[in-house]
KOLVEX-417492 format. One record per residue: x, y, z of N, C-alpha, C in turn; residue in three letters. Coordinates in steps of 0.02 Angstrom, whole numbers. Layout:
KOLVEX-417492
     nx     ny     nz    cax    cay    caz     cx     cy     cz resn
      X      Y      Z      X      Y      Z      X      Y      Z  ALA
...
end
This chain:
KOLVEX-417492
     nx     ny     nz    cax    cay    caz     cx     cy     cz resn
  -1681   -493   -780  -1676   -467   -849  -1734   -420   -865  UNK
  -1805   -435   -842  -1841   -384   -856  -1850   -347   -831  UNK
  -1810   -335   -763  -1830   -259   -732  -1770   -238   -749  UNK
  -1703   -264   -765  -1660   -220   -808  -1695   -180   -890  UNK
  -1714   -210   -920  -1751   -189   -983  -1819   -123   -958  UNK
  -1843   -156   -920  -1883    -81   -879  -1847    -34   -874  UNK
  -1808    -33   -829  -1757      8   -818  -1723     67   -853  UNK
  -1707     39   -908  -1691     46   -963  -1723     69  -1023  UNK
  -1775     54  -1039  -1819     78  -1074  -1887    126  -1039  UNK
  -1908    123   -962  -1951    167   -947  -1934    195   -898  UNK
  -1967    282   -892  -1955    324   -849  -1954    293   -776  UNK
  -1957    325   -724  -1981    315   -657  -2054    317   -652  UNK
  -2086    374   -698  -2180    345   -658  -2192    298   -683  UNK
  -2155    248   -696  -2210    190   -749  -2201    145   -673  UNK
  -2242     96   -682  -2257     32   -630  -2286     -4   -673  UNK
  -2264    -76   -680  -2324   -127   -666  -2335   -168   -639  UNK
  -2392   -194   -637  -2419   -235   -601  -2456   -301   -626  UNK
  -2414   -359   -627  -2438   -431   -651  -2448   -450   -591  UNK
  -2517   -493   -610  -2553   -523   -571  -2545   -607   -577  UNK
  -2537   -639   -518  -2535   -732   -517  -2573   -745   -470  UNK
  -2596   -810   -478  -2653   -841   -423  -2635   -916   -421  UNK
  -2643   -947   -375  -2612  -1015   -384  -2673  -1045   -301  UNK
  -2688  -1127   -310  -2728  -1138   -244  -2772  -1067   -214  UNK
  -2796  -1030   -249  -2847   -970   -218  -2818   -932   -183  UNK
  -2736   -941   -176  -2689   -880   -155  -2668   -837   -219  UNK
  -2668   -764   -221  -2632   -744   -261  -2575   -676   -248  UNK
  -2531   -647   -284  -2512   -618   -276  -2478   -574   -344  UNK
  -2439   -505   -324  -2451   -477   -369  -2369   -455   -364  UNK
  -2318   -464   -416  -2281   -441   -460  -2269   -367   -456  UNK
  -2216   -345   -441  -2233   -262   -444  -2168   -225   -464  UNK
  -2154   -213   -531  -2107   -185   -542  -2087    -98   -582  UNK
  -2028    -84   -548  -2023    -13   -575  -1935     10   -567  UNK
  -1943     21   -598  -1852     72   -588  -1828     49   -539  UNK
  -1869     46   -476  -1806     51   -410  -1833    -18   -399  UNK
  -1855    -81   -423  -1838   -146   -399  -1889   -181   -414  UNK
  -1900   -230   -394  -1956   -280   -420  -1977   -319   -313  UNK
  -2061   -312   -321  -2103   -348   -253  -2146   -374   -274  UNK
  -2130   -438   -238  -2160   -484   -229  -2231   -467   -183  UNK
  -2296   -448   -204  -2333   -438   -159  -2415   -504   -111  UNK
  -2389   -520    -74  -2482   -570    -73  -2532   -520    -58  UNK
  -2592   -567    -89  -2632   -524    -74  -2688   -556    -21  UNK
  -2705   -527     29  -2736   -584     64  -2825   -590     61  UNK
  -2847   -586     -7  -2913   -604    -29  -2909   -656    -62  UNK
  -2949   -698    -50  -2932   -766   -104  -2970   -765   -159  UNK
  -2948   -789   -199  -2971   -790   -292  -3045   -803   -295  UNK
  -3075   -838   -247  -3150   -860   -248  -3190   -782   -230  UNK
  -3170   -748   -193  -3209   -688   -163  -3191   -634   -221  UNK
  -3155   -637   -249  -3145   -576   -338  -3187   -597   -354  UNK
  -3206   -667   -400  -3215   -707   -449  -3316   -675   -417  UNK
  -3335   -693   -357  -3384   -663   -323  -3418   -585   -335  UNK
  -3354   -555   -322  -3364   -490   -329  -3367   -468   -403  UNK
  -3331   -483   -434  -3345   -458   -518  -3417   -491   -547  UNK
  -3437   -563   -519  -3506   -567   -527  -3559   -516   -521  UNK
  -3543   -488   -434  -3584   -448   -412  -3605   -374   -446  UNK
  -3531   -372   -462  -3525   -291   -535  -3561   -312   -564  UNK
  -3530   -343   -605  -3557   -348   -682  -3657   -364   -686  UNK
  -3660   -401   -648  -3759   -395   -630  -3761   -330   -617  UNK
  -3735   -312   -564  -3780   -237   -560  -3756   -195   -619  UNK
  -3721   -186   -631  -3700   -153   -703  -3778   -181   -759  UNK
  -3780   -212   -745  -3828   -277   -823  -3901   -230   -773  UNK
  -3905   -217   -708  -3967   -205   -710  -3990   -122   -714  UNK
  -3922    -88   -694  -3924    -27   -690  -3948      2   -759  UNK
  -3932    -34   -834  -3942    -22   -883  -4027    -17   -910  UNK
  -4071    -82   -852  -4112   -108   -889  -4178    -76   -826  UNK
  -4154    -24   -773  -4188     21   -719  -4193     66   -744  UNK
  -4255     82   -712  -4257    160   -717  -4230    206   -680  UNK
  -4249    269   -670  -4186    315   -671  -4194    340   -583  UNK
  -4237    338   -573  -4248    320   -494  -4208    267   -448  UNK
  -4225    206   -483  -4166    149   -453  -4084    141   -496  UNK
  -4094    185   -534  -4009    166   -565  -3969    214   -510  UNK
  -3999    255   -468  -3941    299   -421  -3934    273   -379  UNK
  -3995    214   -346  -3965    184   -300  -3924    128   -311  UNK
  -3914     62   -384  -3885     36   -381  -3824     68   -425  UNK
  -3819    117   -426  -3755    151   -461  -3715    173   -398  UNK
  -3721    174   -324  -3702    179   -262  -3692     91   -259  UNK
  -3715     53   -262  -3690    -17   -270  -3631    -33   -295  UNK
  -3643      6   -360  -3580    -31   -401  -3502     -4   -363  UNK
  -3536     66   -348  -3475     87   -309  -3444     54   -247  UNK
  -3480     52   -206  -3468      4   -163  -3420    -62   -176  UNK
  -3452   -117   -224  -3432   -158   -269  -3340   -151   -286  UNK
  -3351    -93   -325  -3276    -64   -354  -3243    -42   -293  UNK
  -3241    -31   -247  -3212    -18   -197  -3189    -66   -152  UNK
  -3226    -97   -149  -3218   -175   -128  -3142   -213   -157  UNK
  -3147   -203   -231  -3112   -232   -288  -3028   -168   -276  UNK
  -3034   -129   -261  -2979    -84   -258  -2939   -100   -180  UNK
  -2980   -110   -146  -2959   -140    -88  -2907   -190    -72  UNK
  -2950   -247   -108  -2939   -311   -119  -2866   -301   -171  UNK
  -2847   -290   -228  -2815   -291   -269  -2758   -219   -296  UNK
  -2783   -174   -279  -2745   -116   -282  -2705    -69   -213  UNK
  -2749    -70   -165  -2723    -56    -98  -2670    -83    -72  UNK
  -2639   -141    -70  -2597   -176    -37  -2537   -147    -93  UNK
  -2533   -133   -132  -2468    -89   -177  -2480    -35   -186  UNK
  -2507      9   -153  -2518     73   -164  -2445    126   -129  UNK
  -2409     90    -83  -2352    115    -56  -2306    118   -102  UNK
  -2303     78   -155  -2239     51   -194  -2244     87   -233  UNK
  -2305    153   -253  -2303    153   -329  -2255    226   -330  UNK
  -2239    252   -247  -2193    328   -286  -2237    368   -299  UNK
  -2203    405   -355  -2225    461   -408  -2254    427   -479  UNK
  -2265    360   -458  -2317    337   -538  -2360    389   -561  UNK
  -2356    374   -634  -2394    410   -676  -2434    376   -718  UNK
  -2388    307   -739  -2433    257   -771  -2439    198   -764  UNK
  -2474    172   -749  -2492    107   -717  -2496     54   -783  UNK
  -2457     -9   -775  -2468    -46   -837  -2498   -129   -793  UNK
  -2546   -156   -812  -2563   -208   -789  -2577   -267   -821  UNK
  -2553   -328   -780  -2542   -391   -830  -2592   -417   -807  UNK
  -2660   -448   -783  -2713   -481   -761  -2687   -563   -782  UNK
  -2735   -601   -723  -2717   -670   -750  -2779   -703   -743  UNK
  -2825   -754   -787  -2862   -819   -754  -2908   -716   -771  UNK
  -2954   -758   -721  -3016   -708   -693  -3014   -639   -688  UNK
  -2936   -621   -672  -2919   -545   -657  -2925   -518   -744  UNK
  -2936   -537   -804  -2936   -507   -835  -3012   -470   -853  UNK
  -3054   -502   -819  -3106   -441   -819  -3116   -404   -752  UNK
  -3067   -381   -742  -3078   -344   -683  -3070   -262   -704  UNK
  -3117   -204   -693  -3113   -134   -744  -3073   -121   -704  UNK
  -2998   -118   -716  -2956    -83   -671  -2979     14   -674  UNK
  -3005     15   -722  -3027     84   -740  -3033    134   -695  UNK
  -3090     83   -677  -3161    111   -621  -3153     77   -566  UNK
  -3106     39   -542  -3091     43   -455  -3069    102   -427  UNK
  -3122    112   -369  -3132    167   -330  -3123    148   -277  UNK
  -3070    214   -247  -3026    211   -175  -3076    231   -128  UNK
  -3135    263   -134  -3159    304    -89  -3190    379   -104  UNK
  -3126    394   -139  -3131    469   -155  -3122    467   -231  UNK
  -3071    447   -246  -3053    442   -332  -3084    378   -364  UNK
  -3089    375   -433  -3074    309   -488  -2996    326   -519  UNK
  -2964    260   -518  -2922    245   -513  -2897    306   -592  UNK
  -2925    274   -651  -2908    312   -710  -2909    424   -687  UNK
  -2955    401   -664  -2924    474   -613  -2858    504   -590  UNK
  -2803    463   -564  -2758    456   -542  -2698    449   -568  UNK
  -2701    389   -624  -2647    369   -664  -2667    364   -712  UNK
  -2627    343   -778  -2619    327   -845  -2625    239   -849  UNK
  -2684    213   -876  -2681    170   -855  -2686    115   -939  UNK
  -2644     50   -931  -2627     16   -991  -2642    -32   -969  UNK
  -2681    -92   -993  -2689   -159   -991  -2631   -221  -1051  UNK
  -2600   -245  -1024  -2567   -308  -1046  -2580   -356  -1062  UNK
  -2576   -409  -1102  -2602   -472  -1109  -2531   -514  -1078  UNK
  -2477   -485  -1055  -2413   -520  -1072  -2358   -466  -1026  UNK
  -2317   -472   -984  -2253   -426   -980  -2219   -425  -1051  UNK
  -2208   -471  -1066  -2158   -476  -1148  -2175   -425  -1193  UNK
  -2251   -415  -1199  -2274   -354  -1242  -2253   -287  -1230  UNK
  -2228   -279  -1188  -2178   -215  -1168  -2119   -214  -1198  UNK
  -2080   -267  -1236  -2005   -261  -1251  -1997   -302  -1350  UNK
  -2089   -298  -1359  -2099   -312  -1414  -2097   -252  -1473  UNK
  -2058   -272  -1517  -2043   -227  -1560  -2062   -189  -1633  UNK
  -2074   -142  -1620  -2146   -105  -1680  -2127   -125  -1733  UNK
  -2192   -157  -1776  -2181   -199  -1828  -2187   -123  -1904  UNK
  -2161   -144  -1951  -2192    -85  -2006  -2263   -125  -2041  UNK
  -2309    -88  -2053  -2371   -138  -2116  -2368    -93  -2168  UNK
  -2360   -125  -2200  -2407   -109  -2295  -2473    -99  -2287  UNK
  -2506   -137  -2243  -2579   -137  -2244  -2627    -62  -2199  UNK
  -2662    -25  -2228  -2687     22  -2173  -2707     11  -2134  UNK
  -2752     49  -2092  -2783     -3  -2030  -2848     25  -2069  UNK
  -2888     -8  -2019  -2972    -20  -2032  -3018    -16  -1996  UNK
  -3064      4  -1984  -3129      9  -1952  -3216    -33  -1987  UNK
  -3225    -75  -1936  -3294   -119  -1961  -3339   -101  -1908  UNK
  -3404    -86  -1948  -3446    -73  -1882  -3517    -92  -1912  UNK
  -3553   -110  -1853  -3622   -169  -1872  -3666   -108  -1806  UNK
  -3725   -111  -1834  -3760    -71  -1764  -3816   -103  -1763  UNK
  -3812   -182  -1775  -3871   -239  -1773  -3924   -198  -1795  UNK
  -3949   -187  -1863  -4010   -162  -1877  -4036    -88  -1857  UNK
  -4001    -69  -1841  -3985      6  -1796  -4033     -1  -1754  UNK
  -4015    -44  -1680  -4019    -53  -1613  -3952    -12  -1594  UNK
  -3909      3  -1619  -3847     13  -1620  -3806     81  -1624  UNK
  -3842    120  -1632  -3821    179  -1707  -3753    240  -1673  UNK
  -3743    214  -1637  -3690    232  -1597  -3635    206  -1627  UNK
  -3628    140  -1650  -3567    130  -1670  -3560    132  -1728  UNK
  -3599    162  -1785  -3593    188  -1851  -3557    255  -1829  UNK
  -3590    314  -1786  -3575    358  -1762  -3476    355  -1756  UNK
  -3471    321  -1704  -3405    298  -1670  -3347    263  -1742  UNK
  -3377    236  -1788  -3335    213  -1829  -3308    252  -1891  UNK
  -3378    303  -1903  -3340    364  -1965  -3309    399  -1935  UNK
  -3299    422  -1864  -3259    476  -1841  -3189    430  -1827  UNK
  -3186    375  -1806  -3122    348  -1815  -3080    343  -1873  UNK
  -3122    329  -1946  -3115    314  -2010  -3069    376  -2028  UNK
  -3129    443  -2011  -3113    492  -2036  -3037    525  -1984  UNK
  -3037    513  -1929  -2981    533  -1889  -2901    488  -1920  UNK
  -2900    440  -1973  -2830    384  -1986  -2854    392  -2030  UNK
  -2896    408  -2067  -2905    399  -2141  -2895    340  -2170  UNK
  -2949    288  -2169  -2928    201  -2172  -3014    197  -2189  UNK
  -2994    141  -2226  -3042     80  -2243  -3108     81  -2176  UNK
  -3160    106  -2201  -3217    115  -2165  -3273     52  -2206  UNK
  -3299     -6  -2165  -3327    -54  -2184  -3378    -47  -2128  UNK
  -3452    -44  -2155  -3518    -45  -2113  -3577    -88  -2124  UNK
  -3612   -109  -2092  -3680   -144  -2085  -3671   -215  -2126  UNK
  -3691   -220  -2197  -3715   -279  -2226  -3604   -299  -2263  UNK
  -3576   -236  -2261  -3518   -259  -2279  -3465   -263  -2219  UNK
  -3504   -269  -2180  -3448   -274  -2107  -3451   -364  -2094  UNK
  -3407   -406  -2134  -3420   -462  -2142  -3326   -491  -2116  UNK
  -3387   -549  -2089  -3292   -584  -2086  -3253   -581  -2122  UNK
  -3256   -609  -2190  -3183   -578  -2232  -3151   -524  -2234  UNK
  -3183   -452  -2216  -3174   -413  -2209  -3116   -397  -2128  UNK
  -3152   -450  -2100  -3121   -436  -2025  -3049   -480  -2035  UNK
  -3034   -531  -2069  -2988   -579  -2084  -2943   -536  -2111  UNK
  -2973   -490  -2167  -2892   -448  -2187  -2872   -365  -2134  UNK
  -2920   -356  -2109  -2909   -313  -2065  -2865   -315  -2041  UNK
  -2828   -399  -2005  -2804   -446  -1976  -2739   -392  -1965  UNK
  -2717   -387  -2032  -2655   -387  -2055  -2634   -322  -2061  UNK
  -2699   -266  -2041  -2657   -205  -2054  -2624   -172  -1982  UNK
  -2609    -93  -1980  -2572    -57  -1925  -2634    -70  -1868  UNK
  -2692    -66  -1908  -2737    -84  -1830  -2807    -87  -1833  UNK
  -2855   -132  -1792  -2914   -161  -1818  -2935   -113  -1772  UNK
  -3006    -59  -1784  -3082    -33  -1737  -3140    -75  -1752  UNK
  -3168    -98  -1699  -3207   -145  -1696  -3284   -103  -1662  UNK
  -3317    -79  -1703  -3374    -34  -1657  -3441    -82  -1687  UNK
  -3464   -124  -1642  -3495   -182  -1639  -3553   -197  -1564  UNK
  -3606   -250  -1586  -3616   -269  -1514  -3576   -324  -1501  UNK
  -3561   -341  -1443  -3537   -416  -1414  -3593   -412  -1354  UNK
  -3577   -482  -1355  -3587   -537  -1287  -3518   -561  -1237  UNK
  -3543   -544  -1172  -3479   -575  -1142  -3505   -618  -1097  UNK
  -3472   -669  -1116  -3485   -733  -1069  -3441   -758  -1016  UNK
  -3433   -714   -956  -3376   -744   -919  -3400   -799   -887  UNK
  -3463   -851   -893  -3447   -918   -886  -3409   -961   -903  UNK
  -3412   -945   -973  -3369   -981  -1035  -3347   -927  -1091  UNK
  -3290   -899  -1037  -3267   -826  -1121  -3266   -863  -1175  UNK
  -3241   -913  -1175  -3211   -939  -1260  -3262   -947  -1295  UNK
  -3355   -927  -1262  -3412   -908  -1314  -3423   -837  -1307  UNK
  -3384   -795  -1293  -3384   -754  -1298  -3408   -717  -1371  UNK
  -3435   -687  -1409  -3424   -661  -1469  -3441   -599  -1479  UNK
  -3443   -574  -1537  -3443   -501  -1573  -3500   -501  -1623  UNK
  -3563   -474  -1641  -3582   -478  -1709  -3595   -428  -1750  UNK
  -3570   -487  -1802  -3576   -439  -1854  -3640   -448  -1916  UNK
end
Protein backbone atom coordinates (compact mmCIF):
# COMPACT_ATOMS: atom_id res chain seq x y z
CA UNK A 1 0.00 0.00 0.00
CA UNK A 2 2.71 2.45 0.56
CA UNK A 3 4.76 2.11 -2.31
CA UNK A 4 1.49 2.20 -4.26
CA UNK A 5 0.73 5.75 -2.60
CA UNK A 6 4.50 6.67 -3.51
CA UNK A 7 3.88 5.83 -6.65
CA UNK A 8 1.25 7.73 -7.02
CA UNK A 9 1.85 10.72 -5.40
CA UNK A 10 5.84 11.10 -6.17
CA UNK A 11 7.91 11.60 -9.18
CA UNK A 12 10.70 9.03 -10.01
CA UNK A 13 13.74 11.06 -8.30
CA UNK A 14 12.25 10.75 -5.00
CA UNK A 15 13.69 7.64 -2.81
CA UNK A 16 13.44 6.83 0.60
CA UNK A 17 15.12 5.44 2.89
CA UNK A 18 13.82 4.00 6.44
CA UNK A 19 16.07 2.76 8.60
CA UNK A 20 15.48 -0.59 11.28
CA UNK A 21 17.85 -2.20 13.64
CA UNK A 22 16.93 -5.12 15.62
CA UNK A 23 19.80 -7.54 17.88
CA UNK A 24 22.70 -4.96 16.41
CA UNK A 25 21.63 -6.10 12.88
CA UNK A 26 20.10 -3.49 10.86
CA UNK A 27 18.77 -2.79 7.69
CA UNK A 28 17.39 -0.34 5.46
CA UNK A 29 13.92 -0.08 3.64
CA UNK A 30 14.29 1.40 0.26
CA UNK A 31 11.58 2.62 -1.68
CA UNK A 32 10.78 4.40 -5.02
CA UNK A 33 8.54 4.17 -8.12
CA UNK A 34 10.02 1.06 -9.46
CA UNK A 35 9.68 -1.13 -6.13
CA UNK A 36 10.47 -1.44 -2.65
CA UNK A 37 14.44 -3.34 -1.08
CA UNK A 38 14.91 -4.80 1.48
CA UNK A 39 18.55 -3.80 2.21
CA UNK A 40 21.18 -5.31 5.30
CA UNK A 41 23.56 -3.51 6.23
CA UNK A 42 26.57 -5.27 7.40
CA UNK A 43 27.85 -2.74 10.23
CA UNK A 44 26.38 -3.44 13.44
CA UNK A 45 24.43 -0.78 15.47
CA UNK A 46 27.25 -0.74 18.21
CA UNK A 47 30.05 0.59 15.63
CA UNK A 48 27.41 3.82 14.35
CA UNK A 49 26.37 4.40 17.86
CA UNK A 50 30.65 4.56 18.20
CA UNK A 51 31.15 6.51 15.35
CA UNK A 52 28.60 9.35 15.88
CA UNK A 53 30.29 9.55 19.37
CA UNK A 54 33.48 9.98 17.64
CA UNK A 55 31.82 13.04 15.38
CA UNK A 56 30.14 14.69 17.56
CA UNK A 57 33.51 15.10 20.15
CA UNK A 58 35.48 16.14 17.47
CA UNK A 59 32.88 18.46 16.25
CA UNK A 60 32.62 19.74 20.34
CA UNK A 61 36.44 20.16 20.00
CA UNK A 62 36.95 21.61 16.66
CA UNK A 63 34.76 24.50 18.02
CA UNK A 64 36.73 24.99 21.25
CA UNK A 65 40.64 24.77 18.98
CA UNK A 66 42.36 26.95 17.57
CA UNK A 67 42.66 27.54 14.10
CA UNK A 68 45.86 25.65 13.55
CA UNK A 69 44.35 22.39 15.02
CA UNK A 70 40.72 22.84 13.78
CA UNK A 71 42.22 21.84 10.06
CA UNK A 72 43.56 19.01 11.30
CA UNK A 73 40.63 17.73 13.23
CA UNK A 74 38.27 19.11 10.57
CA UNK A 75 40.19 16.22 8.26
CA UNK A 76 38.95 13.94 11.20
CA UNK A 77 35.61 14.69 11.08
CA UNK A 78 35.83 13.92 7.51
CA UNK A 79 37.19 10.86 7.77
CA UNK A 80 34.53 10.14 10.56
CA UNK A 81 31.61 11.13 7.98
CA UNK A 82 32.91 8.95 5.53
CA UNK A 83 33.12 6.20 7.59
CA UNK A 84 29.26 6.88 8.35
CA UNK A 85 28.41 7.09 4.42
CA UNK A 86 30.02 3.91 3.95
CA UNK A 87 28.50 2.17 6.57
CA UNK A 88 24.86 3.46 5.90
CA UNK A 89 24.54 5.11 2.52
CA UNK A 90 26.87 3.06 0.15
CA UNK A 91 25.24 -0.23 0.24
CA UNK A 92 21.99 1.66 -1.61
CA UNK A 93 23.65 3.81 -3.65
CA UNK A 94 22.84 1.41 -6.81
CA UNK A 95 19.10 1.65 -6.15
CA UNK A 96 18.80 5.25 -6.14
CA UNK A 97 18.62 5.79 -10.34
CA UNK A 98 18.16 9.31 -11.23
CA UNK A 99 17.24 10.44 -7.47
CA UNK A 100 16.95 13.85 -6.86
CA UNK A 101 15.55 13.69 -3.46
CA UNK A 102 16.37 11.67 -0.84
CA UNK A 103 13.73 11.35 2.05
CA UNK A 104 14.96 9.57 5.27
CA UNK A 105 13.23 7.82 8.13
CA UNK A 106 16.16 7.22 10.93
CA UNK A 107 15.46 4.89 13.83
CA UNK A 108 16.78 4.40 17.72
CA UNK A 109 20.34 6.13 17.30
CA UNK A 110 20.19 6.74 13.49
CA UNK A 111 18.35 9.79 14.25
CA UNK A 112 21.34 11.77 14.97
CA UNK A 113 23.15 10.78 12.28
CA UNK A 114 23.91 14.37 9.82
CA UNK A 115 22.80 12.66 6.84
CA UNK A 116 23.77 16.17 5.49
CA UNK A 117 27.37 15.94 5.76
CA UNK A 118 28.15 12.26 4.96
CA UNK A 119 30.94 12.32 2.68
CA UNK A 120 31.60 9.78 -0.17
CA UNK A 121 35.09 10.77 -0.72
CA UNK A 122 34.65 13.42 -3.14
CA UNK A 123 31.11 14.90 -2.41
CA UNK A 124 28.77 15.70 0.88
CA UNK A 125 25.93 14.03 0.38
CA UNK A 126 23.51 17.43 0.48
CA UNK A 127 25.80 18.13 -2.48
CA UNK A 128 24.19 15.55 -4.47
CA UNK A 129 20.58 15.29 -3.55
CA UNK A 130 17.65 17.09 -2.03
CA UNK A 131 17.66 15.90 1.15
CA UNK A 132 14.40 15.54 3.82
CA UNK A 133 14.44 14.00 7.21
CA UNK A 134 11.24 12.00 8.52
CA UNK A 135 10.13 11.25 11.86
CA UNK A 136 7.61 8.61 10.30
CA UNK A 137 6.93 7.10 6.52
CA UNK A 138 3.16 8.07 7.34
CA UNK A 139 4.22 11.76 7.33
CA UNK A 140 4.46 11.57 3.65
CA UNK A 141 0.65 10.74 3.02
CA UNK A 142 -0.31 13.20 5.89
CA UNK A 143 -2.58 15.76 4.93
CA UNK A 144 -2.03 19.71 4.95
CA UNK A 145 -3.88 20.97 7.74
CA UNK A 146 -5.45 24.86 7.28
CA UNK A 147 -4.48 27.27 10.75
CA UNK A 148 -6.11 30.38 11.87
CA UNK A 149 -3.10 30.77 13.85
CA UNK A 150 0.16 32.55 12.10
CA UNK A 151 3.27 31.06 12.61
CA UNK A 152 5.93 32.46 14.94
CA UNK A 153 9.37 32.99 15.69
CA UNK A 154 11.04 32.98 19.51
CA UNK A 155 14.48 33.68 19.93
CA UNK A 156 16.72 33.89 23.27
CA UNK A 157 20.57 34.68 22.56
CA UNK A 158 21.28 33.75 26.42
CA UNK A 159 22.34 37.25 27.44
CA UNK A 160 23.83 37.89 24.05
CA UNK A 161 26.37 34.93 24.11
CA UNK A 162 24.10 34.38 21.27
CA UNK A 163 23.42 37.31 19.00
CA UNK A 164 23.17 35.33 16.02
CA UNK A 165 19.96 34.13 16.73
CA UNK A 166 18.30 37.55 17.31
CA UNK A 167 20.01 38.15 13.90
CA UNK A 168 18.41 34.76 12.39
CA UNK A 169 14.94 35.40 13.96
CA UNK A 170 14.02 39.09 12.58
CA UNK A 171 14.96 38.01 9.15
CA UNK A 172 12.66 35.00 9.48
CA UNK A 173 9.91 37.26 11.19
CA UNK A 174 10.41 39.70 8.60
CA UNK A 175 10.58 37.04 5.55
CA UNK A 176 6.41 35.39 6.84
CA UNK A 177 5.58 38.33 8.44
CA UNK A 178 4.56 36.63 11.96
CA UNK A 179 4.72 37.14 15.52
CA UNK A 180 8.44 37.93 16.40
CA UNK A 181 8.98 37.11 20.31
CA UNK A 182 12.72 37.83 21.80
CA UNK A 183 14.95 37.62 24.91
CA UNK A 184 13.00 38.30 28.31
CA UNK A 185 9.55 37.63 26.20
CA UNK A 186 10.67 34.48 24.54
CA UNK A 187 8.88 32.52 27.36
CA UNK A 188 7.13 29.25 27.48
CA UNK A 189 3.71 30.44 27.15
CA UNK A 190 4.68 31.99 24.37
CA UNK A 191 6.15 28.71 22.94
CA UNK A 192 2.77 26.77 24.09
CA UNK A 193 0.67 28.93 21.69
CA UNK A 194 3.16 28.96 19.00
CA UNK A 195 2.12 25.30 19.32
CA UNK A 196 -0.78 25.85 17.31
CA UNK A 197 0.13 27.99 14.50
CA UNK A 198 1.27 27.22 10.45
CA UNK A 199 4.76 26.95 12.04
CA UNK A 200 7.12 27.35 15.09
CA UNK A 201 11.24 29.12 14.41
CA UNK A 202 13.04 28.26 17.24
CA UNK A 203 16.52 30.42 17.08
CA UNK A 204 17.77 29.43 20.57
CA UNK A 205 20.73 27.67 22.43
CA UNK A 206 20.13 23.91 23.17
CA UNK A 207 21.90 21.14 24.75
CA UNK A 208 22.00 17.78 23.22
CA UNK A 209 22.24 14.95 25.25
CA UNK A 210 22.52 11.83 23.26
CA UNK A 211 23.14 9.93 26.49
CA UNK A 212 19.78 10.61 27.59
CA UNK A 213 17.95 12.78 24.64
CA UNK A 214 14.81 12.92 26.69
CA UNK A 215 17.19 15.71 28.75
CA UNK A 216 17.74 17.06 25.97
CA UNK A 217 16.59 20.87 26.10
CA UNK A 218 16.31 24.34 24.50
CA UNK A 219 16.70 27.66 26.54
CA UNK A 220 14.95 30.09 26.82
Amino acid sequence: AIHKKIKKQYPGGVVLLAYYYHDNKMWVILIKQKGIQLIPLGVPVASINELLKSFYFNIRCQLDSEDETRGRLAHISEQLSQELYSALIHPCVRFFDNAELLYFVPYGVLFYVPFNTLYDGKKYLIEQYEIALLPSISMLFRKLQSYKQEGMVIACSKGGKYPGTLLEAAKIAELFDCQLHQEEHATRDKLMIGKGGCFLHIAAHGMHRPDQPDFSFIEL
